[in-house]
C-alpha positions as a Markdown table, in Angstrom:
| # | Residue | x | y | z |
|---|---|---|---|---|
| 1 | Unk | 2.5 | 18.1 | -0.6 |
| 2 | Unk | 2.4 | 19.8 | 3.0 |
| 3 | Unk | 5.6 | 19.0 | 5.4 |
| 4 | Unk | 5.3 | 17.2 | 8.1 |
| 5 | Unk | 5.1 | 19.0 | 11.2 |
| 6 | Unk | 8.4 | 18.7 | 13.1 |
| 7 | Unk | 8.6 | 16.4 | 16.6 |
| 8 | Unk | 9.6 | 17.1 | 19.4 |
| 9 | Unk | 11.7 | 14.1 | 20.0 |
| 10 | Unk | 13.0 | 14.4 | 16.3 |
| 11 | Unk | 16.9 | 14.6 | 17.6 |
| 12 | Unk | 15.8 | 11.3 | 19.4 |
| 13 | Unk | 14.2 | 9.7 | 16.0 |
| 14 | Unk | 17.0 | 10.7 | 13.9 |
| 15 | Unk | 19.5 | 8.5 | 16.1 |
| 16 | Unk | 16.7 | 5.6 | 16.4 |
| 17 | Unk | 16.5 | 5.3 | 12.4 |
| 18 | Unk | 20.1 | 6.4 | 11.7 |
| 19 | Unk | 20.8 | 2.7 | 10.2 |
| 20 | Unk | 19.0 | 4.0 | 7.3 |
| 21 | Unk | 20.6 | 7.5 | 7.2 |
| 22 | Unk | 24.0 | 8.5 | 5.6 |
| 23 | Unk | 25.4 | 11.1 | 7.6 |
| 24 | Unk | 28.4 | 12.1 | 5.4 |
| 25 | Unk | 26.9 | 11.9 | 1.8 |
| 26 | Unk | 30.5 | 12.9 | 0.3 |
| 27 | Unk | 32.3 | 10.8 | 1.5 |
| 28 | Unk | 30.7 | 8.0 | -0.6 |
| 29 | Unk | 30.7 | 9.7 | -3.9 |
| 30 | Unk | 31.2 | 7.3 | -6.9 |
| 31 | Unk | 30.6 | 4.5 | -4.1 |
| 32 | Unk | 27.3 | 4.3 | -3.5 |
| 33 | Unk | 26.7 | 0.7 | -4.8 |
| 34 | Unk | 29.8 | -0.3 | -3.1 |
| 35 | Unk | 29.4 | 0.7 | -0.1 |
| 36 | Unk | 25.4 | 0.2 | 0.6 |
| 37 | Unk | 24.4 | -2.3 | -1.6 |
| 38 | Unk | 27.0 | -4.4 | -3.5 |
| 39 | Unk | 24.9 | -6.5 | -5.1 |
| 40 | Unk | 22.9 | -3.4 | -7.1 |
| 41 | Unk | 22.8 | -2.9 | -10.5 |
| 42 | Unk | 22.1 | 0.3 | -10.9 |
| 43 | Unk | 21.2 | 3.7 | -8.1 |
| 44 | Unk | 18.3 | 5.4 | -8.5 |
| 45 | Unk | 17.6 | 9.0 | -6.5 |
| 46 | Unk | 14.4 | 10.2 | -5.0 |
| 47 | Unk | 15.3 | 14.0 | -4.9 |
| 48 | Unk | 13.0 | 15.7 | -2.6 |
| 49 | Unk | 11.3 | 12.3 | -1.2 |
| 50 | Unk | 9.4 | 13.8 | 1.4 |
| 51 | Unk | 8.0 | 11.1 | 4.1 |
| 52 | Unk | 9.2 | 8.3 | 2.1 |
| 53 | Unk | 6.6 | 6.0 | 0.6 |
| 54 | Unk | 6.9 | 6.0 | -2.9 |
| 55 | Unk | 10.9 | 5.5 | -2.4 |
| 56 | Unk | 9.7 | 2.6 | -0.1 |
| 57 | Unk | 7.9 | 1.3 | -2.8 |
| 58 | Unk | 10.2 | 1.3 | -5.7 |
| 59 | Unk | 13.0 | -0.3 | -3.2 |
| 60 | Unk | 10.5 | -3.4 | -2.7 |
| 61 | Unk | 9.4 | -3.6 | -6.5 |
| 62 | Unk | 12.9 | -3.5 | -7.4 |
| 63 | Unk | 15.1 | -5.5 | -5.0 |
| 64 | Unk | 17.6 | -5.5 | -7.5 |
| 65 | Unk | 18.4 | -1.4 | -7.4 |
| 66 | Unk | 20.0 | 0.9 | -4.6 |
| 67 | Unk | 17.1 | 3.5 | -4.1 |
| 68 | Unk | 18.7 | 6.7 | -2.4 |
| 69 | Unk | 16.2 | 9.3 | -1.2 |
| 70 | Unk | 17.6 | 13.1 | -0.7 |
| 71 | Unk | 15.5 | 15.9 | 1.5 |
| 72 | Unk | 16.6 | 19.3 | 3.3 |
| 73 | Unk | 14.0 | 18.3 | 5.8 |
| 74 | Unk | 15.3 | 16.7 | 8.8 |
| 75 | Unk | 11.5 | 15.7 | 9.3 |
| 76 | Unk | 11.2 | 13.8 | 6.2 |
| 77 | Unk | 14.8 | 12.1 | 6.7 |
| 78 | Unk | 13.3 | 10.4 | 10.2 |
| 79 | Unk | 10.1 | 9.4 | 8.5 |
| 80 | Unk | 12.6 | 7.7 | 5.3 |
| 81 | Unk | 14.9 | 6.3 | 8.1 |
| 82 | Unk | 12.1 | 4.5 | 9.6 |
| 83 | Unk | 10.4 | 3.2 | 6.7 |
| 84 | Unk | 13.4 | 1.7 | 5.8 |
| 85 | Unk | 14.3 | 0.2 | 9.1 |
| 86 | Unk | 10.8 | -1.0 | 10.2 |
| 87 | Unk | 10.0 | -2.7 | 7.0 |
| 88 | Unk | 13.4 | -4.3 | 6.8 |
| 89 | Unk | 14.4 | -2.3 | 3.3 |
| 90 | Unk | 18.0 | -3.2 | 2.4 |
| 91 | Unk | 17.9 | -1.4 | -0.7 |
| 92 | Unk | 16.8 | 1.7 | 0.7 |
| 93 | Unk | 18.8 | 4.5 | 2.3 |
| 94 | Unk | 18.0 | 8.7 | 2.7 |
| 95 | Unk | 20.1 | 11.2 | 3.3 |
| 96 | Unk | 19.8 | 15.0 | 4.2 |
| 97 | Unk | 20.8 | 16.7 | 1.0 |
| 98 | Unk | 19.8 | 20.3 | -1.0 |
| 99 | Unk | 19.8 | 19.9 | -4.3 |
| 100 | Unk | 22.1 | 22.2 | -5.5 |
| 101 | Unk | 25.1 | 20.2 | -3.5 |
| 102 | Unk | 24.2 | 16.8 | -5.8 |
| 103 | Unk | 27.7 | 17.5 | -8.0 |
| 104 | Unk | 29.2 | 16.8 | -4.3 |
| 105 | Unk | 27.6 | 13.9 | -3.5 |
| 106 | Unk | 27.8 | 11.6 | -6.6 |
| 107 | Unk | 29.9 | 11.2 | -9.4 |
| 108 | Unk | 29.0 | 12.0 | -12.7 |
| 109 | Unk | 27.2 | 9.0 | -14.2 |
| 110 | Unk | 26.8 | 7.2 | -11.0 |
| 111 | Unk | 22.5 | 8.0 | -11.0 |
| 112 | Unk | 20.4 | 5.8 | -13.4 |
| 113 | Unk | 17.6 | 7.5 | -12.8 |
| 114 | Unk | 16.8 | 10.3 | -11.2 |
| 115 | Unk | 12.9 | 10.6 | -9.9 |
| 116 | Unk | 11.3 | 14.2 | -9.3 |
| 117 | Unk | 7.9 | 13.7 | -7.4 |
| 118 | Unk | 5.5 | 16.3 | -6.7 |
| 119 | Unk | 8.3 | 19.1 | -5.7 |
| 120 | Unk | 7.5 | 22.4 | -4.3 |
| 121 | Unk | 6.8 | 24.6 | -7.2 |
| 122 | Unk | 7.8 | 28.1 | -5.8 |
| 123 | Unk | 5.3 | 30.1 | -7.9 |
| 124 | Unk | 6.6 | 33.3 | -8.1 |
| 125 | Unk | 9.0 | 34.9 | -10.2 |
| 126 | Unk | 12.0 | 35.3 | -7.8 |
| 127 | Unk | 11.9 | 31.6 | -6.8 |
| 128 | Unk | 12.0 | 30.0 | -10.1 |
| 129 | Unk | 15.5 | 29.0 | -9.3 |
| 130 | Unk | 14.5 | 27.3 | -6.2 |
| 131 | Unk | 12.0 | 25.1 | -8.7 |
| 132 | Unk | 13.9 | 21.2 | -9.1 |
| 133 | Unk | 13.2 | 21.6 | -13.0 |
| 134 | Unk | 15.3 | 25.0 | -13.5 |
| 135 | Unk | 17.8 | 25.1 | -16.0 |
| 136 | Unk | 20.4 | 24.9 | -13.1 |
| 137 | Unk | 19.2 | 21.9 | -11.8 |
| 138 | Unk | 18.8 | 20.3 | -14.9 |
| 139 | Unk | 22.5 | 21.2 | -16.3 |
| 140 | Unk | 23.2 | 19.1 | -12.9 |
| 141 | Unk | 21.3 | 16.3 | -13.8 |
| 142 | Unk | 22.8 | 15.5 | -17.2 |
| 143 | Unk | 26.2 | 15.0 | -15.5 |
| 144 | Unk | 24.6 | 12.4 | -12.8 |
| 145 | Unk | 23.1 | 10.6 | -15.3 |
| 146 | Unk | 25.3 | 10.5 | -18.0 |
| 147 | Unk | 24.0 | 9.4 | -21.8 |
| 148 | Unk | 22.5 | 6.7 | -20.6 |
| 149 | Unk | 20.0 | 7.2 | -17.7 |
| 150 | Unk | 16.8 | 9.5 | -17.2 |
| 151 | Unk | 14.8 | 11.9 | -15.2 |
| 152 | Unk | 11.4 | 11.1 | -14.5 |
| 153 | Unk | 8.5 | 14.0 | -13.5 |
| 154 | Unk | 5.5 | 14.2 | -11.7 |
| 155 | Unk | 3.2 | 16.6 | -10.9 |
| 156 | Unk | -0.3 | 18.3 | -10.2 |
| 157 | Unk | 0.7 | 21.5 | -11.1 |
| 158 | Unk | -0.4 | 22.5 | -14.6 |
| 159 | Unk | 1.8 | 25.7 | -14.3 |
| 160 | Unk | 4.7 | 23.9 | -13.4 |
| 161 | Unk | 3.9 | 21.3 | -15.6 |
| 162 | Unk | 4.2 | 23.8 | -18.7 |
| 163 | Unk | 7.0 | 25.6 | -17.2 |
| 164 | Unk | 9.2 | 22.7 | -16.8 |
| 165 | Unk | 8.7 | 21.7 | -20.5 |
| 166 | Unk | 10.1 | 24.8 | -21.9 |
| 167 | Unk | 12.9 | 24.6 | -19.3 |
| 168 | Unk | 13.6 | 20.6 | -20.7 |
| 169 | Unk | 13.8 | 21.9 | -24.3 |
| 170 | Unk | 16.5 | 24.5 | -23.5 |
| 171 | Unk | 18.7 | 22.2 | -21.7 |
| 172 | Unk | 18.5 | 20.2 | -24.2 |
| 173 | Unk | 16.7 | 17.1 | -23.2 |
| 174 | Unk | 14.6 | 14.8 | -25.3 |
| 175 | Unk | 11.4 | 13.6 | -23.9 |
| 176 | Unk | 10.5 | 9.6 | -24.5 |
| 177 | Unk | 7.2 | 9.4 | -23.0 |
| 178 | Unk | 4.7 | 12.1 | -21.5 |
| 179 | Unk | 1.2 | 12.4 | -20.4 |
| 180 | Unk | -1.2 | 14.7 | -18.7 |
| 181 | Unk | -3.2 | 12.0 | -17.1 |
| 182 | Unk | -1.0 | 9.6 | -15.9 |
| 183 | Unk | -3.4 | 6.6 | -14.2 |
| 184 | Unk | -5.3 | 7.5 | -17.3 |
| 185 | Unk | -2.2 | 6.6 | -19.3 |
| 186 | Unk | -1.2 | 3.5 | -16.7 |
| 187 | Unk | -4.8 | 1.8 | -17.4 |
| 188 | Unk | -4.3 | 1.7 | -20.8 |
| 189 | Unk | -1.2 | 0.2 | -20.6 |
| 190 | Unk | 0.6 | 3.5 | -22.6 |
| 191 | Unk | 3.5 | 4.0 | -20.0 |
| 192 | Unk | 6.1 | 1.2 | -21.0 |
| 193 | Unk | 7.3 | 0.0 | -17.7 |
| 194 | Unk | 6.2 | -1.1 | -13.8 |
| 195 | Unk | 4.4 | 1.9 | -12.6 |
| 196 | Unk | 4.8 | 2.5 | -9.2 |
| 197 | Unk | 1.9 | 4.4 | -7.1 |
| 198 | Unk | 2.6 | 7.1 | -4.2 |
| 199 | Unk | 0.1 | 7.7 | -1.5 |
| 200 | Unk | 0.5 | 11.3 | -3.2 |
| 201 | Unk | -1.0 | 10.0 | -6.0 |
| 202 | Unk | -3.8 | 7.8 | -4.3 |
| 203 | Unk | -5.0 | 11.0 | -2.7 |
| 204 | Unk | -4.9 | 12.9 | -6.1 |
| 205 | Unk | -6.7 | 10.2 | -7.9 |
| 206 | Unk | -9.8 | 10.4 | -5.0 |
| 207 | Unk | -10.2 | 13.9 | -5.1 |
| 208 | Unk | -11.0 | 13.8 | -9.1 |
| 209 | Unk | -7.2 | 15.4 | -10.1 |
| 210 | Unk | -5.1 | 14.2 | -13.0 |
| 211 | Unk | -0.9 | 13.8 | -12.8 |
| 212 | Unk | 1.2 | 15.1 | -15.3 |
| 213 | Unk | 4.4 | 12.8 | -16.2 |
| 214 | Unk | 7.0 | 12.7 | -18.4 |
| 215 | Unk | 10.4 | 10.5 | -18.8 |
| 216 | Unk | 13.1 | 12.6 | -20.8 |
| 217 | Unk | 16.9 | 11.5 | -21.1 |
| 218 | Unk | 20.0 | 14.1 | -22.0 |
| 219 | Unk | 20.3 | 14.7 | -25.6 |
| 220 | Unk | 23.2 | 16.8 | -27.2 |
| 221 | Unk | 24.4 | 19.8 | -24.9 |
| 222 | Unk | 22.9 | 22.9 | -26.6 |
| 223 | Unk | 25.6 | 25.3 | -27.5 |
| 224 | Unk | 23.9 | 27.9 | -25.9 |
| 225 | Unk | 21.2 | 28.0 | -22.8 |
| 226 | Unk | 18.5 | 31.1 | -22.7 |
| 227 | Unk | 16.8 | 31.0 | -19.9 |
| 228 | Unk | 12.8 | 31.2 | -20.3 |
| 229 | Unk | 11.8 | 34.8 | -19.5 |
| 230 | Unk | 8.5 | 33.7 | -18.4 |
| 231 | Unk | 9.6 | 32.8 | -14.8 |
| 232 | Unk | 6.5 | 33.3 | -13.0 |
| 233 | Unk | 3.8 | 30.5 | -12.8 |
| 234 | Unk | 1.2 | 32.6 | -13.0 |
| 235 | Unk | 2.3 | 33.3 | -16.6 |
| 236 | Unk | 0.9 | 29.7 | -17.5 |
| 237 | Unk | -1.9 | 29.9 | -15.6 |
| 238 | Unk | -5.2 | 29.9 | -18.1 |
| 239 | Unk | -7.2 | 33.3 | -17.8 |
| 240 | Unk | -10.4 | 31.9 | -16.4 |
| 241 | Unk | -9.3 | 30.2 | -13.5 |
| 242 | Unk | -12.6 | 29.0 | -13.0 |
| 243 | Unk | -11.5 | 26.2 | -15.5 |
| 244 | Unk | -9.3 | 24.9 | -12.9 |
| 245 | Unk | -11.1 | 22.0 | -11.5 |
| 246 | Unk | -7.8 | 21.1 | -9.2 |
| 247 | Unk | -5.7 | 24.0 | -7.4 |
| 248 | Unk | -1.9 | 22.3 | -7.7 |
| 249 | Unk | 0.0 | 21.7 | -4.5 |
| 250 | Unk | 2.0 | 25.1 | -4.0 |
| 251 | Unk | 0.2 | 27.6 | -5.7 |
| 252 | Unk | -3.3 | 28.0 | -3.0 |
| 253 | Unk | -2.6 | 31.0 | -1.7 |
| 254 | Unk | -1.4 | 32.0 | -5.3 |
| 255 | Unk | -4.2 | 30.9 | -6.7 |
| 256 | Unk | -7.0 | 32.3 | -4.1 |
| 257 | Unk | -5.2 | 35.2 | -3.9 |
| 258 | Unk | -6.1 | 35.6 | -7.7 |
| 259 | Unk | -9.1 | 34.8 | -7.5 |
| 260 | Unk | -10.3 | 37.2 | -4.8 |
| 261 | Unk | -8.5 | 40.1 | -6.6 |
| 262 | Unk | -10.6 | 39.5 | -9.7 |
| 263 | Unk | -13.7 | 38.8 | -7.6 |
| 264 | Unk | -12.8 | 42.2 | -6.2 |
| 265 | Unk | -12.4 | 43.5 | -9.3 |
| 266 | Unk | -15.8 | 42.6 | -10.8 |
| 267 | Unk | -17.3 | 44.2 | -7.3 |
| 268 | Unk | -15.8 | 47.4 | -7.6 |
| 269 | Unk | -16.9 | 47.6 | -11.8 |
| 270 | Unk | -20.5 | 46.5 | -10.3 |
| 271 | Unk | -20.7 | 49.5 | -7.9 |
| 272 | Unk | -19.3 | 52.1 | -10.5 |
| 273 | Unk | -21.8 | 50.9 | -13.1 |
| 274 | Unk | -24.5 | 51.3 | -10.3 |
| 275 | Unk | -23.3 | 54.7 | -10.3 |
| 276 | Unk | -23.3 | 55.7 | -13.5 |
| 277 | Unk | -26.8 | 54.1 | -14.3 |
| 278 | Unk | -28.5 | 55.9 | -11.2 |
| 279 | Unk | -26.3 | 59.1 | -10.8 |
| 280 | Unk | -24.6 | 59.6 | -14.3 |
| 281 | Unk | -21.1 | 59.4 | -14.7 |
| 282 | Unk | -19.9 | 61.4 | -11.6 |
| 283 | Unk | -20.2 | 60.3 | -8.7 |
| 284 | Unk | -22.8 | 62.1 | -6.0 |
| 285 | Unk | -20.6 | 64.0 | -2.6 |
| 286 | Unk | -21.0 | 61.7 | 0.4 |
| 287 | Unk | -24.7 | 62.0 | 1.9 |
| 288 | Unk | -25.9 | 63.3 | -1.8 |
| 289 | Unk | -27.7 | 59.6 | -2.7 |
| 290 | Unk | -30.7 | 59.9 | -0.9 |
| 291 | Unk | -31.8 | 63.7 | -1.4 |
């Protein structure tokens, strides 16, 4: 999903929401619960919650649970903040977090749940680390979690989609429930538990678009992690991609770039089979054609 465009008053928001923001993230690891929310049973994390709405939702439909929700973007952190604070959400604080700093901020076992919605997908090749399903981040997550809790995945992206289940298997995770059409799935009561709706998907759902998901849980720490060699999204991209009926948030410009090289392509073949039919197989000099 696009960022939101950055204010400028957002020093000024940051201090009017900061009720809902934890400046110093560290200094509360393995006290979360304790120091937010005593009466929680459990902490949940929205990593890479973006403007806030499906964490805002999940706090309500589960007063019970200390939702957290991480960004790097100070934008997204105001728009949280003020969720929280405007619609009186006790349950419901956001910090200003990278991912690769989570070991820092919690204590192993502290997350039961760890929610990954719609994250940037970082198509090419050289980014694939930067992706919130990498083997790096997922080694990461079976610490916060422990034996007992689970990572939950949405997406769009049909690339990152199939990416992300290779990347599962070598980290040695075991998937309880997946779909590739999850309202499809939700109507026909085939994902076992409250499903709650972000305006993400609301927008998806209108424009005709299906949403992979998937809830997996740590299984048995391989001995030994091998990376994927196929880092590059485009690798699982199908070859006609006039079969894609939806272009994935984060790969567009991959995607139309594509698409107007092999449009290209099939121009410059036209014009040499021209050629070849009128001319032969070489080519007349420049100002040749019409004589």
């Amino acid at each position: 999903m696009a960022r939101a465009r950055k204010p400028n008053n957002l020093d000024d928001q940051l201090k009017r929401w900061s009720a809902a923001i934890v400046e110093d993230p560290t200094s509360h690891k393995g006290r979360w619960k304790k120091d937010f929310f005593p009466e929680a049973t459990e902490v949940r994390l929205d990593l890479g919650c973006g403007k806030g709405a499906f964490l805002a939702k999940s706090a309500l439909a589960n007063p019970d649970v200390l939702y957290v929700g991480l960004d790097i973007s100070s934008v997204c952190i105001a728009r949280c903040a003020q969720k929280a604070v405007e619609e009186q959400i006790p349950n419901m604080i956001v910090s200003r977090v990278d991912a690769s700093d989570l070991l820092d901020v919690f204590e192993p076992g502290e997350l039961a749940l760890i929610h990954l919605n719609f994250n940037a997908p970082f198509p090419p090749k050289k980014m694939a680390a930067r992706r919130l399903t990498h083997i790096d981040h997922l080694v990461r997550y079976r610490k916060l979690v422990g034996e007992d809790g689970v990572i939950e995945l949405r997406t769009d992206n049909m690339p990152y989609w199939k990416w992300t289940l290779e990347e599962l298997r070598i980290a040695g995770y075991h998937i309880d429930w997946q779909t590739e059409d999850l309202h499809e799935a939700v109507s026909r009561h085939l994902v076992p538990e409250p499903f709650v709706r972000s305006e993400y998907d609301e927008k998806l759902v209108e424009k005709g678009a299906v949403v992979y998901a998937l809830k997996a849980h740590p299984g048995c720490t391989p001995a030994r992690m091998e990376q994927t060699k196929r880092l590059g999204l485009v690798d699982y991209l199908p070859e006609d991609l006039d079969e894609l009926t939806h272009i994935p948030y984060g790969m567009e410009d991959t995607i139309t770039n594509m698409r107007n090289r092999k449009r290209n392509a099939a121009n410059a073949q036209a014009r040499r089979d021209w050629w070849e039919h009128n001319y032969g197989s070489k080519r007349p000099r420049k100002g040749k054609a019409n004589k």
